[in-house]
C-alpha positions in Angstrom: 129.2 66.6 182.8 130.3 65.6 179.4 133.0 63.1 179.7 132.8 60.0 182.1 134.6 59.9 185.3 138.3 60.2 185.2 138.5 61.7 181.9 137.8 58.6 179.5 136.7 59.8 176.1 133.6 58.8 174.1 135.6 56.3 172.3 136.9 54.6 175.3 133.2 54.6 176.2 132.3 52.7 173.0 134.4 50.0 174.3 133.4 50.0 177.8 130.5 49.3 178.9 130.7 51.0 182.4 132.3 54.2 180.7 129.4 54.4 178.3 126.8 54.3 180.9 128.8 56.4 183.3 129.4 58.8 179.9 125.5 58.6 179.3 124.4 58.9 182.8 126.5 62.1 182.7 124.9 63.9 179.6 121.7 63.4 180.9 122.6 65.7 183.9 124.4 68.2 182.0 121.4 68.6 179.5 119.0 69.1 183.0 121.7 71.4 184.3 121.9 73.6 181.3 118.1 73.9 181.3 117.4 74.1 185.4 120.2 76.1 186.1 121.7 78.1 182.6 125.1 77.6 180.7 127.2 79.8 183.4 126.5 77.6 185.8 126.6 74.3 183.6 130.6 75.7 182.5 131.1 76.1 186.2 130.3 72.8 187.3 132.4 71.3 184.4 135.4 73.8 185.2 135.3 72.8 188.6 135.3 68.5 187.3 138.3 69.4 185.2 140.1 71.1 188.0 139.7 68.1 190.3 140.8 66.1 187.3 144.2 67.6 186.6 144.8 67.6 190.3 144.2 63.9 190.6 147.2 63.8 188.2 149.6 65.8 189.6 148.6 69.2 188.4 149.7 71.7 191.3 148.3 74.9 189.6 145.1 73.3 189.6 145.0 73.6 193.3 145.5 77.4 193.2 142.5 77.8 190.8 140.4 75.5 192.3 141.4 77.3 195.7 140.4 80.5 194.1 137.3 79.5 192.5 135.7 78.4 195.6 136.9 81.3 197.2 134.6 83.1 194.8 131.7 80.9 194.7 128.4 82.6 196.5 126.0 80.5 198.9 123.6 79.3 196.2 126.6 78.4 193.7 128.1 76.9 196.3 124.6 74.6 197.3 124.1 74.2 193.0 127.9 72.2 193.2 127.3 70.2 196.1 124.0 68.9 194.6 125.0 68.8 190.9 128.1 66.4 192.0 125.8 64.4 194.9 123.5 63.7 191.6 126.2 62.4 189.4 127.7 60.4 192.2 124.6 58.4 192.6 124.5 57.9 188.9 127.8 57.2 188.3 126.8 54.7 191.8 124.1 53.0 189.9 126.7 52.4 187.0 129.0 50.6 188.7 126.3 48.2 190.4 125.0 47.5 187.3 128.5 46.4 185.7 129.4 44.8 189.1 125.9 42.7 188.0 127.6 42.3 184.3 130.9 41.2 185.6 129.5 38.5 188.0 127.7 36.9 185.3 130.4 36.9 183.1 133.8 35.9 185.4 133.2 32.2 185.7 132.9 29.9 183.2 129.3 28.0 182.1 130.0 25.0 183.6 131.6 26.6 187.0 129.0 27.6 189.7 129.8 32.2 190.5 132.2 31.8 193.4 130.6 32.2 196.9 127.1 31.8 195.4 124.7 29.1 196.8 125.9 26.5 194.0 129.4 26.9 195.2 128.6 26.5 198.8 126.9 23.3 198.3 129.9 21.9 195.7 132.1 22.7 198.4 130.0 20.8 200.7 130.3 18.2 198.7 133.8 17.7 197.9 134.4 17.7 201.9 132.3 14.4 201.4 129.3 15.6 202.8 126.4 13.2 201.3 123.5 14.3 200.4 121.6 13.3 203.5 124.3 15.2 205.4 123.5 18.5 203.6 120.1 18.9 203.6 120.1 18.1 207.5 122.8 20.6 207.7 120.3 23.0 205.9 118.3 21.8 208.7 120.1 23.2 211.6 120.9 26.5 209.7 119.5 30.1 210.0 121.1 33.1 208.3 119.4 35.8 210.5 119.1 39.3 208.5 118.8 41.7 210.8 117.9 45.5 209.5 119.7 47.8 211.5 118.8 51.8 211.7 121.7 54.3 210.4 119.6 57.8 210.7 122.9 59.4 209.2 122.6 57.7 205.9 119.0 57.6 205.5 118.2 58.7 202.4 114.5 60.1 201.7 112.1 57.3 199.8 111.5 59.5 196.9 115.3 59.8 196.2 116.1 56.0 196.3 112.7 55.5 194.2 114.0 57.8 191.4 117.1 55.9 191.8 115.7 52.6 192.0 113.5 53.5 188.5 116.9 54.8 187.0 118.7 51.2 187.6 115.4 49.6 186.1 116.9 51.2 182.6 120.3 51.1 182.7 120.0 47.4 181.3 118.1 48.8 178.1 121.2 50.9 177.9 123.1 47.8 176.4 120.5 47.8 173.1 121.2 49.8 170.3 117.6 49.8 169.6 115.8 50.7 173.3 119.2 53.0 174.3 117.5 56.4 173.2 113.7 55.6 175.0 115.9 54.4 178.0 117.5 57.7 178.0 114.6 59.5 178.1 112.9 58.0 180.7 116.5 58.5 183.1 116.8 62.3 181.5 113.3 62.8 182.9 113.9 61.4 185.8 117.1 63.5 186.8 114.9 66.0 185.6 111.9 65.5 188.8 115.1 64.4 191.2 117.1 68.4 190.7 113.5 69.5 191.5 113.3 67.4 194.7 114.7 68.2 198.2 117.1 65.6 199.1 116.3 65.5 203.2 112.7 65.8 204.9 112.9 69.6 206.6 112.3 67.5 209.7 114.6 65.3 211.5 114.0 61.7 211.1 112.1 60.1 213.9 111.9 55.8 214.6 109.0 56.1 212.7 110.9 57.2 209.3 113.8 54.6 210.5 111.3 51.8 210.3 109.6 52.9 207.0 112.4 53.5 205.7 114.4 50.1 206.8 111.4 47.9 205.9 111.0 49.4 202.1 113.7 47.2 201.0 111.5 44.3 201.9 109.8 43.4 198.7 113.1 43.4 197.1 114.3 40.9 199.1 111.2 38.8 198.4 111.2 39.0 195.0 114.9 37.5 195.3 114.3 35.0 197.6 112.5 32.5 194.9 115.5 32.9 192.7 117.7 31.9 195.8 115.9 28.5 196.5 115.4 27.5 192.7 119.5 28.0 192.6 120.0 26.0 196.0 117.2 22.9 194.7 119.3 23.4 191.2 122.9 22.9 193.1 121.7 19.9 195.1 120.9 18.2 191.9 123.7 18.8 189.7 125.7 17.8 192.8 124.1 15.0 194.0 121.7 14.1 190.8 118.8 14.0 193.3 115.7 15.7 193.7 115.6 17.6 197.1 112.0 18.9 197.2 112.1 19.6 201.4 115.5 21.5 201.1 114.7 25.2 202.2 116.7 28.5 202.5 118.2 28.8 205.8 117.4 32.4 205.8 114.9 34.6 208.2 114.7 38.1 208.8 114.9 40.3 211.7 115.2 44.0 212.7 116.2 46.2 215.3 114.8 49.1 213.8 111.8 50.4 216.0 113.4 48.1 219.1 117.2 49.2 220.0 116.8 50.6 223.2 121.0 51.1 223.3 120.5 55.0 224.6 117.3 56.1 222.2 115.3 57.9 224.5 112.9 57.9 221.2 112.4 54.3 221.5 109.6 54.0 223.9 107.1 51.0 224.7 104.6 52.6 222.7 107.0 53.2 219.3 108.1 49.8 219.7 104.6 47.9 220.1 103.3 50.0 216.9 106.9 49.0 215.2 106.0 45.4 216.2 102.5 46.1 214.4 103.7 47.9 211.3 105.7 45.1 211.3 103.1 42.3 210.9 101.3 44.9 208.2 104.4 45.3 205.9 105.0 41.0 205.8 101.0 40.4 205.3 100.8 43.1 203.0 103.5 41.5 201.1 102.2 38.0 201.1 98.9 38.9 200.1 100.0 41.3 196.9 101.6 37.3 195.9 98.6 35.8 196.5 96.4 37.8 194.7 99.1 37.2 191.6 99.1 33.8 192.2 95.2 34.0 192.2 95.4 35.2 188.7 97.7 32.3 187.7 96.3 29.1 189.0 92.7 29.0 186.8 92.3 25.5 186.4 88.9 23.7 186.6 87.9 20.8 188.1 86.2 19.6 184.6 89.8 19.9 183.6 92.4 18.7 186.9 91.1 15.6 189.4 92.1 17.4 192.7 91.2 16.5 196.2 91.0 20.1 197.6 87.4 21.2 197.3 84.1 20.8 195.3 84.7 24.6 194.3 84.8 25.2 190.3 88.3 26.4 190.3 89.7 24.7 193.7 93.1 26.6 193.7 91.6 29.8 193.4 89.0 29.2 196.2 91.8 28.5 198.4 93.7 31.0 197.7 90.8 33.9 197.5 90.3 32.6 201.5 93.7 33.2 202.2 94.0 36.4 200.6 90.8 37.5 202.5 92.2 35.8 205.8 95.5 37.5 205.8 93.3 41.3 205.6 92.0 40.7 208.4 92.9 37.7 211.0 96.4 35.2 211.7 96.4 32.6 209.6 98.7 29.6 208.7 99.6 30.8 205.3 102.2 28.0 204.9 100.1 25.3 205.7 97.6 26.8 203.3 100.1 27.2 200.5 101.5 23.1 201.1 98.3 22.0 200.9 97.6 24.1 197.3 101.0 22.7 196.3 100.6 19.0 197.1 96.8 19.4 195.6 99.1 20.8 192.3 101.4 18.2 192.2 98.6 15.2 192.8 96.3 16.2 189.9 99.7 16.4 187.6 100.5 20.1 187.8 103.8 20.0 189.3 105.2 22.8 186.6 102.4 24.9 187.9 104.0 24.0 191.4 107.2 25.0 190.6 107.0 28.0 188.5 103.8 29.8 190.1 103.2 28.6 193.5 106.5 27.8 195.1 107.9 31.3 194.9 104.3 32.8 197.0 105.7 29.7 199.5 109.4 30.5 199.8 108.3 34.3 200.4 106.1 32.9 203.3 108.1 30.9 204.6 111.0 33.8 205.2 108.4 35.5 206.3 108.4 33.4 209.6 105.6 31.0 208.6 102.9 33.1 209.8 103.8 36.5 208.4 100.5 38.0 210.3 102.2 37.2 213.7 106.1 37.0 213.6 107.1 40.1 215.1 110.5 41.6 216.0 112.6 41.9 219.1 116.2 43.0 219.9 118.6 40.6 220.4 122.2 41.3 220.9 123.2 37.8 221.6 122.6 36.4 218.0 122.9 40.1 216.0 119.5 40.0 215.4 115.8 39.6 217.2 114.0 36.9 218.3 109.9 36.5 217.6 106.7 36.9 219.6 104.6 34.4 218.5 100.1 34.9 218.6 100.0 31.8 218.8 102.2 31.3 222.1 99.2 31.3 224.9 99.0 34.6 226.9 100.4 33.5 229.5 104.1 32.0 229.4 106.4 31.1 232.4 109.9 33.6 232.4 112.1 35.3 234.0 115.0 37.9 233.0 118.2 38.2 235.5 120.8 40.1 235.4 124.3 39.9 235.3 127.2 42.2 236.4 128.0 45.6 234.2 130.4 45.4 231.5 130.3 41.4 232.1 130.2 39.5 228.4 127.4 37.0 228.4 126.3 34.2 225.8 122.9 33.3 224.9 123.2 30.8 228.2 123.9 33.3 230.2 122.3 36.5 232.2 120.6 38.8 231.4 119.0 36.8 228.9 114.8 35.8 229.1 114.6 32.0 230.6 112.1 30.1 230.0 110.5 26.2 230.5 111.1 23.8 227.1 107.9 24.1 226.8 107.0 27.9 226.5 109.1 27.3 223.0 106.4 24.0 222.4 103.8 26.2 222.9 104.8 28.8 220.1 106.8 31.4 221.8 110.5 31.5 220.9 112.6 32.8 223.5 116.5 33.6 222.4 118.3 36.0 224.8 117.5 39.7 225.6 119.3 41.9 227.5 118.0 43.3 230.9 118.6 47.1 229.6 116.1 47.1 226.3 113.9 43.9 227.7 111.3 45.5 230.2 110.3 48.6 228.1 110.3 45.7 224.9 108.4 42.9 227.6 106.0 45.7 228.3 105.3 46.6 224.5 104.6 42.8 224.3 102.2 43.0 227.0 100.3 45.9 225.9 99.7 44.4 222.7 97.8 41.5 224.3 100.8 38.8 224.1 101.6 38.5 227.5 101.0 39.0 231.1 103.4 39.5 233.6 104.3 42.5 236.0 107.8 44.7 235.6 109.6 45.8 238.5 113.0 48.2 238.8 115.9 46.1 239.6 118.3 49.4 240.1 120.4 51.2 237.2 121.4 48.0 235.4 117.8 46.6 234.2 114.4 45.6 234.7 113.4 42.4 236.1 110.6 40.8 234.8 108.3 38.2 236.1 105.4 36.3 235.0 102.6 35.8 237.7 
């Protein structure tokens, strides 16, 4: 693979930045293929890319040889193809995300905000006369439910999208004249270890590997959620030339994964309740990797800062050592904890500290459902997404599930959907609607795991009917 996609030559790639890395990306898996797999096979492959090339522009006689060549191929040429072009797909893949990354930054102007960003939502806000007051209560009465959803035909194994995901890492030292040959290197070697590794498990994926696998993009996410709230807090002051300290990201995340009951005989009570579990684990063990970098961060003394929070040496880090340590082992508030680190910040003067350091740790919480050691996942159909069991609801909660003719559209107001009293959600339990067909086995998870009590009983083919004593 010696040319970038679509025949553009190495000088076209000097001026394009996507043809150059496409162009790069290339060489670095011709130079593995030549050494894996030998020359013949290296001219084969690239015989078999300039056949597809000519017939893309109108070659006929292309198709005959082409038609032929396969014809010839035996079973291990035929697998060596397959995977040599899946390989450069995925690289030329990560090429064209990263330019899609370079063109966003660059198609607007300085002073414009990136169309359909969070700074254009909120000027668009504006110039539809919304005041300030007006957005952030808007804000308010938002949520942006992300709900992961399982698609076992495109799951790709964790090793592959790691390689990947370390490949992407370079691509942006491919723009210095100075770092381009180390960053070459390191993605050579790396397509290197990835020819060498089977691309599928030799077992079939099970729920398990669904929600491993749906809940690795996680930390991603919360690294870019920070970024997200210091671009909305930035909008609502070039907008409004305000300050807007309690606006928040109207974002929360969900999953299905683990809890889709829509004909998965593999989803029983038993995968879901240790889905619900792995759950909790993945969030707290999130939350407290921040808070143990946040530990390292906030080192001020109290001969130094006039804080409020504790007689402890370094107050911040006392905190936030017993919140690390909490989160191991037990629920905890980490919100309230993180607030009251951040108003004892901002008190003794150290509101950069605030902002920079600490805030990020609170926005990850916060999406994190505020109590990242208890939020835990249900199915809901109604809103695209699940609702939350809360620990902290008591273990007993008044409900009830009906249900309502087959094939019948419902809202969330309407069967089969959980009802309960106004004050079950008081008390800490959020109830949004769950259909009868994937609530008992989901109700009964629940209940196994110590968050409810309650007896199930058949209600025929269309459900379960579910009732609290």
């Amino acid at each position: 693979m010696t040319t970038t996609n679509g025949g553009t030559t190495q000088k076209d790639a000097a001026r394009d930045p996507l043809s150059r890395d496409v162009d790069l990306l290339g060489r670095s898996l011709g130079a593995v293929l030549i050494e894996q797999m030998g020359t013949v096979f290296f001219n084969l492959e690239e015989e078999v890319r300039e056949l597809t090339k000519r017939i893309r522009g109108g070659d006929t006689a292309a198709i005959a040889r082409l038609d032929e060549l396969v014809e010839a191929l035996t079973v291990d040429e035929a697998e060596g193809l397959i995977r040599a072009f899946t390989h450069y797909f995925h690289l030329t893949n990560l090429a064209e995300e990263r330019h899609r990354v370079r063109w966003r930054d660059t198609r607007s102007k300085p002073s414009d905000p990136r169309k359909q960003s969070v700074h254009d939502a909120i000027q668009s806000l504006k110039n539809s006369g919304l005041s300030l007051a007006q957005v952030l209560e808007l804000l308010a009465s938002l949520e942006l439910g992300l709900t992961f959803t399982a698609h076992p035909t495109e799951l790709r194994r964790r090793t592959v999208r790691a390689h990947l995901e370390a490949i992407s890492e370079q691509l942006p030292r491919m723009e210095s004249e100075t770092e381009r040959a180390a960053a070459l290197e390191i993605i050579t070697a790396r397509v290197e270890v990835l020819w060498g590794t089977l691309e599928l498990q030799a077992r079939n994926p099970t729920v398990r590997d669904e929600v491993h696998n749906g809940l690795h993009y996680l930390e991603s996410i919360a690294r870019a959620l920070p970024e997200l709230e210091s671009e909305l807090h930035h909008a609502l002051l070039t907008e409004f030339g305000a300050m807007a300290a309690g606006a928040r990201l109207p974002l929360a995340f969900y999953s299905w994964i683990g809890g889709d009951r829509d004909g998965n005989p593999f989803v029983t009570p038993e995968v879901t309740k240790e889905t619900l579990e792995y759950h909790a684990l993945t969030a707290r063990q999130s939350l407290r990797s921040a808070v143990k970098d946040l530990y390292a961060v906030l080192s001020e003394h109290l001969e130094r800062v006039d804080t409020d929070l504790g007689d402890a040496p370094e107050p911040f880090r006392f905190e936030l050592e017993a919140l690390y340590r909490a989160l191991e082992t037990e629920d905890v508030d980490a919100v309230a904890v993180l607030e009251r680190v951040k108003t004892a910040l901002l008190e003794s003067g150290q509101s950069r500290a605030a902002r920079t350091f600490l805030e990020p740790v609170l926005s990850r919480a916060r999406a994190f459902n505020a109590q990242p050691t208890s939020g835990e996942p249900v199915k809901d159909s109604s809103f695209s997404r699940s609702s939350v069991v809360n620990r902290s609801a008591p273990s007993r909660v008044a409900g009830r599930i009906e249900k309502a003719p087959l094939g019948r559209s419902v809202s969330a107001s309407t069967s089969p959907m959980i009802k309960a009293p106004k004050g079950v959600r008081e008390a800490g339990f959020i109830t949004n609607g769950q259909p009868t067909a994937s609530a008992g086995a989901i109700l009964w998870a629940a209940r196994l795991s110590g968050k409810l009590n309650g007896e199930m009983k058949e209600q025929g083919p269309i459900g379960t009917r579910f009732h609290m004593p």
